[in-house]
C-alpha positions in Angstrom: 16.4 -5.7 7.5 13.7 -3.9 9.2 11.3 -6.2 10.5 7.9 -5.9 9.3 5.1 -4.6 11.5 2.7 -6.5 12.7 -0.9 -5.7 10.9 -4.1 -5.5 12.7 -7.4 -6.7 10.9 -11.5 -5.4 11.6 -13.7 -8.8 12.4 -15.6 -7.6 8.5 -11.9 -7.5 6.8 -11.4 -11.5 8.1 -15.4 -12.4 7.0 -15.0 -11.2 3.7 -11.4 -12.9 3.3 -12.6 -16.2 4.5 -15.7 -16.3 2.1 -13.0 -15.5 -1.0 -10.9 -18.4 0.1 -14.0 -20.8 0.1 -15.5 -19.6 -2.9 -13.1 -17.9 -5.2 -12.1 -21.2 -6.4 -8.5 -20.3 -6.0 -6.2 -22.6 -2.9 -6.2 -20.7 -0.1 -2.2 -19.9 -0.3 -3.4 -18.3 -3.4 -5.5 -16.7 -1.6 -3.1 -15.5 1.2 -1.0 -14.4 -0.8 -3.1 -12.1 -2.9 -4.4 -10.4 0.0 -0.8 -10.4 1.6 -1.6 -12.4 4.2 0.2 -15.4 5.9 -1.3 -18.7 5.0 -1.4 -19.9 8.8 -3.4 -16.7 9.5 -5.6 -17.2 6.6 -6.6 -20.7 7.7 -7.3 -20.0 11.5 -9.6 -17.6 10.3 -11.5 -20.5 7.7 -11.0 -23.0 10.7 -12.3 -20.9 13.0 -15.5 -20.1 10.6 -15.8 -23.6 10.2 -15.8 -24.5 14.3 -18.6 -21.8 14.2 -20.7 -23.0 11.7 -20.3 -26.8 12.0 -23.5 -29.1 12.6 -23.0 -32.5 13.5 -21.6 -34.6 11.0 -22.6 -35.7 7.8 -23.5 -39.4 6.9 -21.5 -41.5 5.1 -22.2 -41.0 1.0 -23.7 -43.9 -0.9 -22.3 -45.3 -4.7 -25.4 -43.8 -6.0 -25.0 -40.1 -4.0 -20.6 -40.4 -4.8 -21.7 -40.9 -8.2 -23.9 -37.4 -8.6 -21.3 -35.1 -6.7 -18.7 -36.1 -9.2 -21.1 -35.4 -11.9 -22.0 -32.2 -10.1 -18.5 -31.4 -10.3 -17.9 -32.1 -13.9 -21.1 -29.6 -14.8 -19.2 -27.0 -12.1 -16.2 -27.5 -13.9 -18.2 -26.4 -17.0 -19.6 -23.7 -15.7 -16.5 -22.2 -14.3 -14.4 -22.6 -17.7 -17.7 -20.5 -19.7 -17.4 -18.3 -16.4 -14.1 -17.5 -16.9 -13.8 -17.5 -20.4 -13.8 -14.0 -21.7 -17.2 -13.1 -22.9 -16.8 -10.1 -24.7 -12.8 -10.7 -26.1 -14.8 -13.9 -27.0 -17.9 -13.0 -29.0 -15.3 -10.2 -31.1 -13.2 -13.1 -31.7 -16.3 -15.5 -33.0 -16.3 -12.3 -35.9 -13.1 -12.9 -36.9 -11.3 -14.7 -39.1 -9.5 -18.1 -38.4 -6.2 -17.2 -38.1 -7.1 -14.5 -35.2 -9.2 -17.5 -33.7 -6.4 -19.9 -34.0 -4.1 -17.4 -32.4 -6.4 -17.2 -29.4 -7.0 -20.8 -28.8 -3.0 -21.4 -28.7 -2.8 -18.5 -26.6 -5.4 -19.7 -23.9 -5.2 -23.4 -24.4 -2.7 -23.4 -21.0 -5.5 -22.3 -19.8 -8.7 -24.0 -20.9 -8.9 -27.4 -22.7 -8.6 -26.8 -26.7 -11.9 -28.6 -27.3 -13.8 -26.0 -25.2 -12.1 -23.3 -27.1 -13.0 -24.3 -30.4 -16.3 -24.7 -28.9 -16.4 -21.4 -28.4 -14.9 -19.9 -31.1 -16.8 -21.7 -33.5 -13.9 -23.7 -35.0 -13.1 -27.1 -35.2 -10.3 -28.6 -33.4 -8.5 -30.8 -36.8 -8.6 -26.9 -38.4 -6.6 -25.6 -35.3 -4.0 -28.5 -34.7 -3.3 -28.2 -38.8 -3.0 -24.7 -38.3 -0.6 -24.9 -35.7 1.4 -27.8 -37.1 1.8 -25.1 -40.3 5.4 -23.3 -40.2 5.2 -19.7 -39.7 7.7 -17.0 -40.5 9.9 -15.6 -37.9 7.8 -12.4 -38.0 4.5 -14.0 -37.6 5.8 -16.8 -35.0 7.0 -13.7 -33.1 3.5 -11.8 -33.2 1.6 -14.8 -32.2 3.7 -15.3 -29.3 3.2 -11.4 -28.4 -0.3 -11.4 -29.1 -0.8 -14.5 -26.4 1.1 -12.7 -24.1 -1.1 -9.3 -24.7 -4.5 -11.1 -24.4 -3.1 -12.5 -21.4 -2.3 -9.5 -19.6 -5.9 -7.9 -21.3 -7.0 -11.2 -19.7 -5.4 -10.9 -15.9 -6.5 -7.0 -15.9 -10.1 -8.3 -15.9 -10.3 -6.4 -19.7 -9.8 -2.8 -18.2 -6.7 -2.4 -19.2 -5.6 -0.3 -22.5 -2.8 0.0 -24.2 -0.4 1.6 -21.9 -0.9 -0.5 -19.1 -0.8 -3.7 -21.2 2.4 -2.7 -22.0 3.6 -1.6 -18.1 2.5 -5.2 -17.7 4.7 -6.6 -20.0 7.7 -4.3 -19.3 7.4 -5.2 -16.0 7.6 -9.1 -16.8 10.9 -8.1 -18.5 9.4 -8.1 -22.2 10.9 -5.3 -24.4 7.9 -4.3 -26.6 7.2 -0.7 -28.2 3.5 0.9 -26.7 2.9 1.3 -30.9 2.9 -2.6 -31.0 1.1 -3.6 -28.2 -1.6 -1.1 -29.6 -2.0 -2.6 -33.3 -2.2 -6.5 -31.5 -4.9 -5.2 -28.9 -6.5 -3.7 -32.3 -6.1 -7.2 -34.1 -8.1 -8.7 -31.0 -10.6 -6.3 -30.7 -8.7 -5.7 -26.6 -9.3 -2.0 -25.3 -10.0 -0.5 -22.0 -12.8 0.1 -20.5 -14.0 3.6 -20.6 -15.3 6.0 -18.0 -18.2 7.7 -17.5 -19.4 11.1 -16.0 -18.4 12.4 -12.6 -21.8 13.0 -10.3 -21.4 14.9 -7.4 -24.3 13.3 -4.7 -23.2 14.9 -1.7 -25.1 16.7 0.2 -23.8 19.5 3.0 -27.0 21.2 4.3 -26.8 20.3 8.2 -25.4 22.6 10.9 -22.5 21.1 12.2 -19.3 22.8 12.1 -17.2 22.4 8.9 -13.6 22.3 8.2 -11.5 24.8 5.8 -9.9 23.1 2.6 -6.7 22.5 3.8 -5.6 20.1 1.3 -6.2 22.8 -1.5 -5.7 19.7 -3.8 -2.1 18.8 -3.1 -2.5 15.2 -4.1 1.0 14.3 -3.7 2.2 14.0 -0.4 6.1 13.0 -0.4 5.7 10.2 2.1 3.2 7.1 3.2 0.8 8.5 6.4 0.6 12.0 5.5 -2.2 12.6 3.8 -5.6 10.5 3.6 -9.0 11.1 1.8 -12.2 9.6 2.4 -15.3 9.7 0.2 -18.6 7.4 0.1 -20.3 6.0 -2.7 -23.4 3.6 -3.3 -24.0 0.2 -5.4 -27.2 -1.1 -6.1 -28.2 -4.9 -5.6 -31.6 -6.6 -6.1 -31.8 -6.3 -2.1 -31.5 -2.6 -2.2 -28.6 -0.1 -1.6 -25.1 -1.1 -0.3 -23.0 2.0 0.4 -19.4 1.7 0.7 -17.3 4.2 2.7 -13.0 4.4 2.0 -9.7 5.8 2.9 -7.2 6.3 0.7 -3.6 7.2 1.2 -2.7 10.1 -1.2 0.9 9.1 -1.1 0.2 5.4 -3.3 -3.7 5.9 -4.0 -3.7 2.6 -1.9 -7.5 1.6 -0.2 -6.3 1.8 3.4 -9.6 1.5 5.2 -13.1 0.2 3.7 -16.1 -0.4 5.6 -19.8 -1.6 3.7 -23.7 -0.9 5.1 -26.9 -1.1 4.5 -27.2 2.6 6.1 -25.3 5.6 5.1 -24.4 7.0 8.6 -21.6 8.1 10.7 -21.3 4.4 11.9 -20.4 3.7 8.3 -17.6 6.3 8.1 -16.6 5.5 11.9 -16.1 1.8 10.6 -13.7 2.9 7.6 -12.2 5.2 9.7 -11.2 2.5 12.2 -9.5 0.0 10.0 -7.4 2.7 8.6 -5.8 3.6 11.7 -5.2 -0.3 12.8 -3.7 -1.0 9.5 -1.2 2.4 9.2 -1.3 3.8 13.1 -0.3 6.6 11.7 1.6 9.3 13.2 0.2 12.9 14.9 -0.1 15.5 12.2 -1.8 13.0 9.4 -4.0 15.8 7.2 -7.5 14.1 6.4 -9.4 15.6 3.7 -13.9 14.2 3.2 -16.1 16.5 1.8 -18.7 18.4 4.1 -21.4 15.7 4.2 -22.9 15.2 8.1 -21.3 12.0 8.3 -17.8 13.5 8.8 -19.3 16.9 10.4 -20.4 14.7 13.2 -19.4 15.0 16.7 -18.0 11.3 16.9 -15.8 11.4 13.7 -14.5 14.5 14.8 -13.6 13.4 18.0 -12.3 10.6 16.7 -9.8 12.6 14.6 -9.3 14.6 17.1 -8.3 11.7 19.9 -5.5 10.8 17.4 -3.5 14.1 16.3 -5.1 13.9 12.9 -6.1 17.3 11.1 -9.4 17.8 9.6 -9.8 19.3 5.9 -13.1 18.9 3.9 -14.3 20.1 0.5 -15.4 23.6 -0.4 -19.3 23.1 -1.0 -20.2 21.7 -4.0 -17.6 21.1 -5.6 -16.0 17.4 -5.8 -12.6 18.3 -7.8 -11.3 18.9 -3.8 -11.4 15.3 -3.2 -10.6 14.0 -7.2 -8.7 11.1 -6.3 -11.3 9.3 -4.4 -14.0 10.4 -7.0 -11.4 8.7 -10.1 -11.5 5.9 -7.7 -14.9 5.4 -7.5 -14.8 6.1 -11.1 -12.9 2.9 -12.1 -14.6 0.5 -9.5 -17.8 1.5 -11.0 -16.6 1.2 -14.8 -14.6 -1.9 -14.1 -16.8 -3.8 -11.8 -20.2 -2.5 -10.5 -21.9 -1.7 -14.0 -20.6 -5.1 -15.5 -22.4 -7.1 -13.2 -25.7 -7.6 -11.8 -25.9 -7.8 -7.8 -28.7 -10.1 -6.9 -27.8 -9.7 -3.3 -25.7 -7.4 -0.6 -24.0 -10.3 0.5 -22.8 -11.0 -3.4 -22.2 -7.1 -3.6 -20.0 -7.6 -0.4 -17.7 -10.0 -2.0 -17.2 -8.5 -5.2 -16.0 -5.5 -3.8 -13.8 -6.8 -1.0 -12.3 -8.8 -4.0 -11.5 -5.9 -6.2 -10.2 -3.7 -3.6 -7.9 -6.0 -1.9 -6.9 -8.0 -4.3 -7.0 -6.4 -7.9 -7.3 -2.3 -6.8 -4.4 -2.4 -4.3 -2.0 -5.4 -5.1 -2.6 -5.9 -9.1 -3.9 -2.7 -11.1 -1.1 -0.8 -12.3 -1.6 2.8 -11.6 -0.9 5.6 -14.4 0.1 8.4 -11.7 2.5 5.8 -10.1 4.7 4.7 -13.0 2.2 2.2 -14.2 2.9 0.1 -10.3 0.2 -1.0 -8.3 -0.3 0.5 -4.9 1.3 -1.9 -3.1 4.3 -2.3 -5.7 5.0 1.5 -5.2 5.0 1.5 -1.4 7.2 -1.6 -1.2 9.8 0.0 -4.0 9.2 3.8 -2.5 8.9 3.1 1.8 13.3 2.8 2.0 13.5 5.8 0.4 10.8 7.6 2.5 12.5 6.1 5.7 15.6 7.1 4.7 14.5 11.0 4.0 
């Protein structure tokens, strides 16, 4: 068994990990293991936060004081179940009828207690338990356990999925299901994907520095991991102001290989990306490196950069953002399936969210149409023997 290569992580890679393990509200081996990270690892780096930020110690709590942080922690509990409850599935479902109701609550009731549900849903909890204690044919008992299993995976895709990755999802848990009849239970729920908007091209080339011909010629699908890479920037807007967020994507799995997030857009920004790229993958000489012509990656000091490692340069022909497609469709779904759902009231908040999706949901979870329905990840673990090999 090959032994796995040791992996090399930017000082804003471990920040950004140690604020989802304290605040996610998942355990930190959950944690670790989402971001494919050892749990020793993980917790050095929260240790090592904590030795950094610790004041001296706290005093001892009174009756009175132990008394309002378990109340405190009740209310948090509350909040976190209408937090995670699913808003939208939810208010469709309060439009319903009772039976589509009933077959919600048994389907998330492993999930949230059955009293909040039926708070939710409108219903009252004597209806559901004689609902369920009803007998059912073998049909229906069959659909209601497929329909739970549907919302769920609706559910874990944060409700972007449709219905041919719902039904990747439950292939791949071993569930044989037709696509037609995953399609008439999302219908039934009122499940269905999120839907993308226009492409905008924001980049602007009019600067003097030296550009690079379109090598690439939009050959997306390089045979192998390390081959080729494309890099784009986009912007999110907070309460604060803009945070711009720079990445690298392998071609090869559409995997996020290198992220970096600023307040300025710069070559410092790109630089930063650039950097975490090359300590994750170190790839070999002859990597092909497509960016559009924007000054960031015209500059002297990216250039060099690429240049110090072997790496070939190949930008975008001006104006026209269909050379780099694959980072613009990823830009596409991060803004469709996170940044216009929620309101930033911060950078910092911004920050997180986006660290989140990227590592943990964009590279490890969403299943990927152009790569059999597998998530990045998934398809360079089942793929990288066969690359080796050839």
């Amino acid at each position: 068994m090959e032994r796995r290569k040791r992996r090399q992580f930017t000082e804003e890679f471990k920040a950004e990990a140690v604020k989802l393990a304290r605040e996610s509200g998942k355990s930190l081996p959950q944690v670790a293991k989402d971001l494919d990270l050892t749990e020793s690892a993980l917790r050095q780096w929260v240790q090592h936060a904590e030795r950094s930020e610790a004041p001296a110690g706290p005093e001892p709590l009174s009756q009175s004081e132990r008394e309002e942080l378990l109340q405190l922690r009740r209310e948090n509990r509350q909040l976190l179940m209408e937090r995670d409850f699913p808003k939208k599935s939810g208010g469709l479902l309060r439009q319903g009828g009772l039976e589509v109701k009933f077959e919600f609550i048994q389907a998330q009731k492993a999930h949230f207690p059955v009293e909040f549900l039926c708070e939710q849903l409108g219903v009252s909890r004597s209806g559901f338990y004689a609902w369920s204690r009803r007998p059912a044919s073998a049909r229906q008992e069959e659909d209601q356990r497929l329909a739970a299993e549907v919302a769920q995976a609706h559910r874990d895709s944060r409700g972007v999925y449709g219905s041919p990755r719902v039904h990747a999802q439950l292939r791949a848990q071993g569930r044989r299901v037709s696509r037609k009849r995953v399609a008439r239970l999302m219908g039934q729920q009122k499940l269905a994907a999120r839907r993308r908007g226009r492409r905008v091209c924001t980049t602007d080339s009019r600067h003097g520095l030296p550009v690079a011909p379109n090598v690439l010629n939009r050959d997306f699908s390089p045979q192998a991991p390390n081959r080729t890479w494309a890099t784009d920037i986009t912007y999110v807007w907070t309460a604060e102001g803009w945070l711009y967020l720079a990445v690298v994507l392998d071609l090869f799995s559409r995997k996020v290989v290198g992220w970096a997030m600023g307040e300025h857009i710069d070559r410092h920004l790109v630089l930063s990306g650039l950097e975490m790229a090359l300590q994750g993958r170190q790839p070999p000489k002859g990597l092909l490196h497509h960016s559009d012509r924007g000054s960031q990656y015209a500059s002297t000091d990216y250039q060099q950069a690429l240049a110090s490692r072997g790496i070939e340069c190949s930008m975008s022909r001006k104006g026209n953002c269909w050379d780099n497609a694959v980072v613009e469709s990823f830009f596409s779904s991060l803004k469709q399936e996170l940044v216009y759902r929620t309101d930033f009231a911060t950078r910092q908040q911004a920050r997180s969210a986006l660290f989140e999706y990227i590592e943990v949901f964009y590279n490890r979870q969403r299943r990927h149409s152009t790569l059999g329905y597998m998530s990045p990840v998934d398809f360079e673990n089942a793929t990288l023997p066969v690359t080796l090999a050839a």
